[in-house]
N, C-alpha and C positions, 0 to 999 in steps of 0.2 A: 590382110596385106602383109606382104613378107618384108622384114629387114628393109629389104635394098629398096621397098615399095614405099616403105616409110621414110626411108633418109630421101627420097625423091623428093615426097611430101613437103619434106620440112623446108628442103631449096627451095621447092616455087613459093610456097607460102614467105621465108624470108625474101626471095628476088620482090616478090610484090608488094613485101612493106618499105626495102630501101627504094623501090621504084619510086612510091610514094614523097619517099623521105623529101627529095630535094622541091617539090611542087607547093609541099605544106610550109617546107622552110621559105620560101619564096613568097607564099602566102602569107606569113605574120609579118606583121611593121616594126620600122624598124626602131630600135630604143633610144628614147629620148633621154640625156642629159637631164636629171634633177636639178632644177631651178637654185640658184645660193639663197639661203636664209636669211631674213632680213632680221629674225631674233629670235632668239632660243626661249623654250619654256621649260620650265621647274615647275612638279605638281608632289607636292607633300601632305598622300592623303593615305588611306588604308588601301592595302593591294588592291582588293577588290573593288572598290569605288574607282582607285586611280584606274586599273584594267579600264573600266567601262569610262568615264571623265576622259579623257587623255585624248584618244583619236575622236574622241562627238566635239570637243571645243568649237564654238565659232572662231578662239581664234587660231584654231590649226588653217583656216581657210585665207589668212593675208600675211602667213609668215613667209612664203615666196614673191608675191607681189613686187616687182622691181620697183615702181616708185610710190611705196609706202616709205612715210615721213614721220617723224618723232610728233608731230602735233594730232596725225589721223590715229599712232598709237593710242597716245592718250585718252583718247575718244572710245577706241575700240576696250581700253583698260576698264573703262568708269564702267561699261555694258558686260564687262566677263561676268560680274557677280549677280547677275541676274539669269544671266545664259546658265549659270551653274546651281544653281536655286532648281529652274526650272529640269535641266536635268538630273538633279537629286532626288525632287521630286516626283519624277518619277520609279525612283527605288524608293520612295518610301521618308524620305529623309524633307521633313516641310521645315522643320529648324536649325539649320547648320549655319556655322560659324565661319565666314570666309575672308582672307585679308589675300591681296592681290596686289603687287609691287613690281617694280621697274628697279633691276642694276644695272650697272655698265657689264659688259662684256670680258671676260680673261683675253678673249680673241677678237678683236673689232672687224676684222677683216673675216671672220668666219659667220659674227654678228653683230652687225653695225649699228644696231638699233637699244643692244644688248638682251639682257635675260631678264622675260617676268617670272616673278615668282609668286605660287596660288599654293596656299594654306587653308587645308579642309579639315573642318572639323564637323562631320557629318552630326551629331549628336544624339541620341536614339532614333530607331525606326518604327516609323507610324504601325501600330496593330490592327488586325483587323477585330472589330468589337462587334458587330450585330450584320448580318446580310440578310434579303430581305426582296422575294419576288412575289408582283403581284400580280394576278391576268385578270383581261378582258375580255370581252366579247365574246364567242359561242364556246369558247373553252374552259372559262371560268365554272361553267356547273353542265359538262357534258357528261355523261357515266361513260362512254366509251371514249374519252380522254384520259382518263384517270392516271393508268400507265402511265400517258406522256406527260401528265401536267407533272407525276413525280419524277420523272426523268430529266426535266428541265431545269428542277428545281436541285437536283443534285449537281447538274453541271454547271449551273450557275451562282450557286450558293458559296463561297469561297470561305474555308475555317474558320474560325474565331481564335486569337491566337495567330495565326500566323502573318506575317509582315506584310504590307498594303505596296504593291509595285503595280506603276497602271497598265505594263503586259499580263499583268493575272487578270487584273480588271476587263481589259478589252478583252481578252482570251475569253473569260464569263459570260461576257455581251454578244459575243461571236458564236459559242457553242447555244446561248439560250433560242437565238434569233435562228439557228440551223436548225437543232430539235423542236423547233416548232415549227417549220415549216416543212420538214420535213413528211410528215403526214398530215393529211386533213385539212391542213390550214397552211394552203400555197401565200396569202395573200397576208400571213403573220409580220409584224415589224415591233420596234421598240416604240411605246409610247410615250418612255419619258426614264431617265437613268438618272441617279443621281450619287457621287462618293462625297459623302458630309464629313470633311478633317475638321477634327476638333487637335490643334495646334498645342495647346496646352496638357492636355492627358495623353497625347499620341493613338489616339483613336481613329478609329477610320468607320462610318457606318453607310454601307450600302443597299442602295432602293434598285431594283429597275422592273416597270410597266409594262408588262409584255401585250399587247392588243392582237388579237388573234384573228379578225374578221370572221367571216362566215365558216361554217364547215364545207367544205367542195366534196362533191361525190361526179362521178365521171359522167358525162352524157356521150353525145354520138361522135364521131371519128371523121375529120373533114381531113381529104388529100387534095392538098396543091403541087402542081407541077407533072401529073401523072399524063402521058400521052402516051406513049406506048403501051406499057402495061397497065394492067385493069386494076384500077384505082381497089376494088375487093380484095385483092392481092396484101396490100397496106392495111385492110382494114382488118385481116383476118389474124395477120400479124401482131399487133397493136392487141387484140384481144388474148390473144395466146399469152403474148406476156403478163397477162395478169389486168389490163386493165378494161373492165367490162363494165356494161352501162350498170350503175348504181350503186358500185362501188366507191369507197371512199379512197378519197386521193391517196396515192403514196409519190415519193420524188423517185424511190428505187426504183417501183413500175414502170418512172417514166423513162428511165435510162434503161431497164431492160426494152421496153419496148424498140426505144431507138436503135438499141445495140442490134435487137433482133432482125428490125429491118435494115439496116444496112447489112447485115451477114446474110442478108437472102442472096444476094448477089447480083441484085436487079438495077440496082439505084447504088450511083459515086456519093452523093453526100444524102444525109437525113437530120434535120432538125424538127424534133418531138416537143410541144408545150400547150398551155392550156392557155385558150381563149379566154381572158379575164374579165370579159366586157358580159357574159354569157352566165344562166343562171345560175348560182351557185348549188342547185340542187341537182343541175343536170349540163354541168358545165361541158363547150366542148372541146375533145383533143383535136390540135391544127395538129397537122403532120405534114411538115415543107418535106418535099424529094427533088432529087436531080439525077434523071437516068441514067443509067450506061446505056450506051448504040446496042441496038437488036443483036449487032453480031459482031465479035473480038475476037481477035488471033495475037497469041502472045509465043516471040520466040524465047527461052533461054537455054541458059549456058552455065554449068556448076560444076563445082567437085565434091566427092563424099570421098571418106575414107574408107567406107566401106564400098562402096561401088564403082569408084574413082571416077572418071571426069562423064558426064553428062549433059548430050543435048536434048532439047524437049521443044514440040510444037503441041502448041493447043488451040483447041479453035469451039467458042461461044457461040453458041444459036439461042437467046433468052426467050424466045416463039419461035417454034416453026409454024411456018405458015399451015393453015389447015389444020394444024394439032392442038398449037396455042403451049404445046411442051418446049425445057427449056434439054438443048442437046449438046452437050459436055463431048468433045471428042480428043486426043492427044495423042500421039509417039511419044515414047521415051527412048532414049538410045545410049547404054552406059554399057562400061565397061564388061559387067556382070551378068545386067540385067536390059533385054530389050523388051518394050512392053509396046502394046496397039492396044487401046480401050477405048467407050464410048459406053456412054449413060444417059438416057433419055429420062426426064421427070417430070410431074406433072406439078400446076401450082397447089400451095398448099390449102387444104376444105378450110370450113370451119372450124373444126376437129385438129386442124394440124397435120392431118393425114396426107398422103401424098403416093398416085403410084409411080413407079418409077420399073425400068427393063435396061438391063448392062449387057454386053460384052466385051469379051476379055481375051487376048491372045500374049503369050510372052516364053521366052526364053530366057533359062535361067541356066549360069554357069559356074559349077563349082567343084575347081580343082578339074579333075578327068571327068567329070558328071554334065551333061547337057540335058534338062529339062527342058521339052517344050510343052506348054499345056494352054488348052484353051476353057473358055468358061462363060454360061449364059445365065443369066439371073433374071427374076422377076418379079415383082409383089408388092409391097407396099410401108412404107415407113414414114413413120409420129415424130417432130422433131419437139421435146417439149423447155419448158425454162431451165428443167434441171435435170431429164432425163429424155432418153432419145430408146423408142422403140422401133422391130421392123420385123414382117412376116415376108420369107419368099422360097421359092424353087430355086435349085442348082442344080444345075448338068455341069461336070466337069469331064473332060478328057486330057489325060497327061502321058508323055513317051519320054522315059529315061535311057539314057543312052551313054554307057563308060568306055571313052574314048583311048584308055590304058589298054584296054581288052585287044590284044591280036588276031584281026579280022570278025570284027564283034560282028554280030545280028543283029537283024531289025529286032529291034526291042519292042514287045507286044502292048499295043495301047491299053492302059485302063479308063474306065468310065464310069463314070457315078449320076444317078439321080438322088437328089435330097430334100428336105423340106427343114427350113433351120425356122430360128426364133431366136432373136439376138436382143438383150436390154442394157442401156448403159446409163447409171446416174454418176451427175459431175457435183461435187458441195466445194468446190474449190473459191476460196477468199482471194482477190486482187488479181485477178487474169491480166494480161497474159504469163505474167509471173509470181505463181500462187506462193503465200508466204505460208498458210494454214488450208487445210481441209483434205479430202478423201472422195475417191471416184470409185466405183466397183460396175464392170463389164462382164455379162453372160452371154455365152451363145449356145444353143443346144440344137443340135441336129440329128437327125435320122434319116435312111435312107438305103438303096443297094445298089454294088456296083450291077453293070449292065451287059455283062459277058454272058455268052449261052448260057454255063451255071450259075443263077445270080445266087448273090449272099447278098445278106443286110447287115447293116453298119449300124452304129452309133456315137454320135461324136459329144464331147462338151468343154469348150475351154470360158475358162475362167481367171479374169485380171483383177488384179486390183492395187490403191497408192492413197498411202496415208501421209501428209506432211505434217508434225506436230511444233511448234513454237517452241525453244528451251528458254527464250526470254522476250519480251515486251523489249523490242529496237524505240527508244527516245531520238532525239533530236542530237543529244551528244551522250556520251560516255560518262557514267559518273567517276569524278577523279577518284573519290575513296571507296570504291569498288575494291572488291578483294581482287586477285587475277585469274581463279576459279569464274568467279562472276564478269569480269573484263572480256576472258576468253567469248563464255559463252553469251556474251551481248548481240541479240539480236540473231542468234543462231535458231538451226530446226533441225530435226531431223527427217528424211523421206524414207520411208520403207515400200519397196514393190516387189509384189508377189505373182505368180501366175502359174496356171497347172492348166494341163489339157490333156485329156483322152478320146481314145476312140479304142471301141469294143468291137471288133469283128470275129470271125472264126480266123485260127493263123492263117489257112489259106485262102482269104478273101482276096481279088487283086484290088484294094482300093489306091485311087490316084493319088499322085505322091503330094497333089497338093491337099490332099485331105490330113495330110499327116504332119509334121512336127521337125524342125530345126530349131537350132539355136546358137547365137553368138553373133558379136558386133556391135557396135555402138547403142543400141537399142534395147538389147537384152542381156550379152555378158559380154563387160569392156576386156580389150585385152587376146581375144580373139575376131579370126576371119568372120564376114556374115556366113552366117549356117555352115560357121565350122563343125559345131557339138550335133551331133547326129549317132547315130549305130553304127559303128566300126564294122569295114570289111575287109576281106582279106586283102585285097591288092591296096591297102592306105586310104582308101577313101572313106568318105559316112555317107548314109543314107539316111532318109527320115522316119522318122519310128512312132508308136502308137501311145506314147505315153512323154510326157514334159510336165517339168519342175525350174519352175525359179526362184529366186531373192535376190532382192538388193538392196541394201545399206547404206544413206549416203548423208551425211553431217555436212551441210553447207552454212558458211559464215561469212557474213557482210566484210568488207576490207573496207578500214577507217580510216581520214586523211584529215589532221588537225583537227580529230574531234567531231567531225561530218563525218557520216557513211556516205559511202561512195558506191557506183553504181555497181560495181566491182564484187564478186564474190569468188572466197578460195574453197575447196569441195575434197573433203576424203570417202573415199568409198571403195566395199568392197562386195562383190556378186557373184553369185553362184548359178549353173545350171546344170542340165542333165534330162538328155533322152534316151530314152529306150524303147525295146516292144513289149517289155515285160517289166510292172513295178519293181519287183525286185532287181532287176538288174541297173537302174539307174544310180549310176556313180556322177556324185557333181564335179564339175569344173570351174574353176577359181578364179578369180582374177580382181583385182586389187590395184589403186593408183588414186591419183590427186590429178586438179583441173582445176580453170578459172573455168565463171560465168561472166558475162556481159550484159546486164537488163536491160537492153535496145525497147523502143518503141515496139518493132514487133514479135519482141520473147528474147529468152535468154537466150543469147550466141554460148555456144558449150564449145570448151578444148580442155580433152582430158587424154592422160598419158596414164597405160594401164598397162599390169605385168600380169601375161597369163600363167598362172602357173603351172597349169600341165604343159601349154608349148612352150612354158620358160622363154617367152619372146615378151620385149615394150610392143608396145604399138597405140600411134595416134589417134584419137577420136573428135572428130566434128558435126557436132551437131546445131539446129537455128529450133527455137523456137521450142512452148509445152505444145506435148497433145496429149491425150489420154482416151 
């Protein structure tokens, strides 16, 4: 996008946040008047107690009361030192010393009731002296428990030594009662907890009974709600994910599996769980659905910065009739790029396997260059938990045409048959917005184009994205953090790589979508999409036989009173570079800073990046991971 294509940008984007502005302001209520005070409080205690004391008070809840009376004070005074006992004790503090009094006011008319005054003398904080788990039932002497039984026992186990607060406590009860139900034993509970204060030593000694019930291994796979599509569809799913007859439970499987089948595409909502009433040796999975209509048509309407404004039809066939395939059809219609596709698939076997037949027609426009190419696919592809295979045929045909050229020529079609092999495994942590892990994507192909002389090709591109964690994101910030450590709170880094080749003789004509661009939002910020290509004489690129990427990008949480917020700021800097010959690839640079937004469905991206070889800004938007 040039300059004048970007300051466009940035107008409509601001016209459509002021447009906003006045609807949202219209929207909040309006500010009420803080009620006058009927009495002021004074708490003279240790910072940190008063911090937490102060706004928990019962009596912060009747100092605006309009007709609160000196005699319901009284009342409410004699109950403060009890209210604050019990909140002490919960830090830890079971013997403090509390005096609680009534003045008159400096200002009667500001508090008419006057000022109490609360005098805390916390006195030492209860220790923790002995913790103490003990199990029940089929997990107390399982050998393939063992793992968990130490696992539970870790999370639940709380120091010795360090100070007894009943949020560590619950905290302990909460993680034990999770790790145990978490595998094995869906039907785990507490049997019996206990924190013994001993008042006098400041000791704290904690018991808790974990009863485990039976072991669960998975039995057979019951669909309710299936009417259209064929209940085996769900059922094939569900096993794919991992949970197959006589396996022992996990809660992961169960949410993979759900996730799985609602990402088929078949079914609006899926709730996955197990029949509890059913044998615990061969228990079974209920799997509730709610279909989507046989067939959907969705119009929209977007803008990219790299393709700029965009309309799109698509239209869902989940059966055709007589085939039982599900037929995927859409226009796209952008700025750049117009596209007409259609994907025909079959459901998925037992195996996960699936076949499926595409085609593909689109025009592509860059700069003086008009690509048209068309393209037919066919073959078969494995969707799995964590990696996704597929075998097919490709017929491409592409016609480039440089509309700078005076009085150009039909530019001679190329053609290609191929046979590719493509593999991608995902290890990514917290989808849709991975905080930790690593994806690596191959595709290898071979083939020749289809002109009277044929030549053969060889293609192989290769991706890959590592995110690494520089710290463990808490709940808040530690204040006596250094600001090396403050900085990097909660930050990662993402590194992505990519290289692609294809081996022909020079004079093969292989079709230009067999070949290699780069730049744009997607690959290197800061340049046009498929600006980076092979230089030609008259200023344009071409796509060339060889590509090189990197990218470097430090994203870090933005904090607000000590909560992260959903907010993240991003420095980053990327290179690329193609050519038709290794040596000759020279990278292209580009460098800039961005927020993200962790929306329910992925990170909203807006990054501002300075290319350095076009020495131009330019804006980037992008929705959502993929890999």
């Amino acid at each position: 996008m040039t300059q004048r294509g970007t300051t466009r940008t940035l107008r409509l984007l601001w016209l459509a946040c002021a447009g906003l502005l006045p609807a949202w302001a219209l929207a909040q209520p309006l500010a009420q008047p803080a009620a006058p005070a009927r009495f002021e409080i004074e708490l003279q205690a240790a910072p940190e107690l008063r911090a937490f004391l102060l706004p928990h008070l019962a009596l912060q809840h009747f100092r605006t009361l309009p007709d609160l009376d000196s005699a319901e004070l009284a009342r409410l005074l004699a109950l403060a030192p009890e209210n604050l006992r019990e909140l002490l004790g919960t830090l830890g503090h079971f013997s403090p010393q509390i005096e609680v009094g009534l003045q008159a006011a400096a200002d009667p008319a500001a508090a008419p009731l006057g000022t109490v005054t609360i005098r805390v003398d916390a006195g030492p904080p209860t220790r923790i002296a002995s913790s103490q788990v003990y199990f029940m039932g089929a997990i107390a002497d399982a050998p393939e428990a063992a793992e968990q039984r130490a696992a539970i026992v870790r999370q639940a186990t709380l120091p010795a030594g360090t100070v007894f607060t009943q949020a560590g406590w619950d905290a302990a009860k909460i993680a034990a009662v999770r790790d145990l139900t978490a595998q094995r034993f869906p039907a785990g509970r507490i049997d019996n907890s206990l924190a013994d204060i001993d008042a006098a030593s400041h000791s704290a000694h904690l018991h808790i009974a974990l009863d485990s019930g039976p072991l669960v291994r998975i039995g057979a796979v019951r669909v309710q709600g299936a009417q259209r599509y064929d209940p085996l569809l769900v059922e094939h799913l569900v096993r794919l994910a991992g949970l197959r007859a006589g396996s022992e439970y996990q809660l992961e499987l169960m949410q993979a599996a759900q996730q799985r089948v609602a990402a088929s595409g078949y079914f609006d909502s899926v709730f996955v769980q197990l029949d509890l009433s059913g044998d615990p040796q061969a228990m079974p999975v209920l799997v509730q659905v709610r279909e989507h209509p046989r067939q959907k048509l969705v119009l929209g309407a977007g803008l990219s910065t790299d393709n700029g404004a965009r309309l799109s039809l698509e239209h869902t066939h989940h059966r055709v009739p007589g085939l039982g395939w599900r037929a995927l059809s859409k226009i796209e219609l952008e700025q750049r790029n117009q596209t007409l596709a259609s994907e025909w698939s079959a459901p998925v076997d037992a195996r996960g396997w699936r076949w499926m037949v595409a085609a593909q027609a689109q025009r592509q426009i860059d700069g003086f260059s008009n690509t048209t190419s068309q393209r037919l696919r066919a073959g078969r592809s494995q969707d799995g938990a964590r990696q996704e295979r597929s075998f097919f045929l490709q017929a491409d045909r592409a016609q480039t045409l440089n509309r700078a050229l005076i009085g150009p020529a039909a530019a001679p079609a190329e053609l290609s048959l191929s046979a590719h092999y493509a593999w991608t495994r995902r290890r990514f942590v917290d989808l849709p917005a991975p905080e930790r892990g690593d994806g690596l994507g191959v595709e290898l192909s071979a083939g020749s184009t289809l002109q009277q002389d044929r030549k053969p090709f060889v293609r192989a591109h290769v991706r890959w994205l590592g995110i690494w964690p520089l710290d463990q994101a808490g709940a808040t910030p530690d204040p006596a953090a250094t600001p090396t450590a403050a900085l990097l709170r909660g930050s990662r880094l993402v590194l992505r790589l990519q290289a692609g080749a294809l081996w022909a003789r020079p004079d093969a004509p292989v079709p230009a979508t067999q070949l290699f661009l780069s730049g744009g939002g997607q690959t290197v910020r800061g340049y046009r999409l498929r600006e980076i290509g092979v230089p030609q004489a008259d200023g344009s690129v071409s796509p060339g036989r060889y590509l090189a990427l990197a990218s470097l990008e430090w994203q870090r949480p933005i904090w607000r009173h000590g909560v992260r917020s959903a907010w993240e700021h991003v420095l980053f800097l990327d290179s690329g570079a193609v050519a038709n010959q290794p040596g000759q690839l020279r990278p292209r640079w580009g460098l800039g800073s961005g927020l993200r937004y962790n929306s329910p469905v992925g990170p909203l991206q807006v990054d501002l990046a300075y290319g350095a070889d076009a020495r131009r800004l330019r804006l980037h938007l992008n929705v959502g991971f993929t890999f």
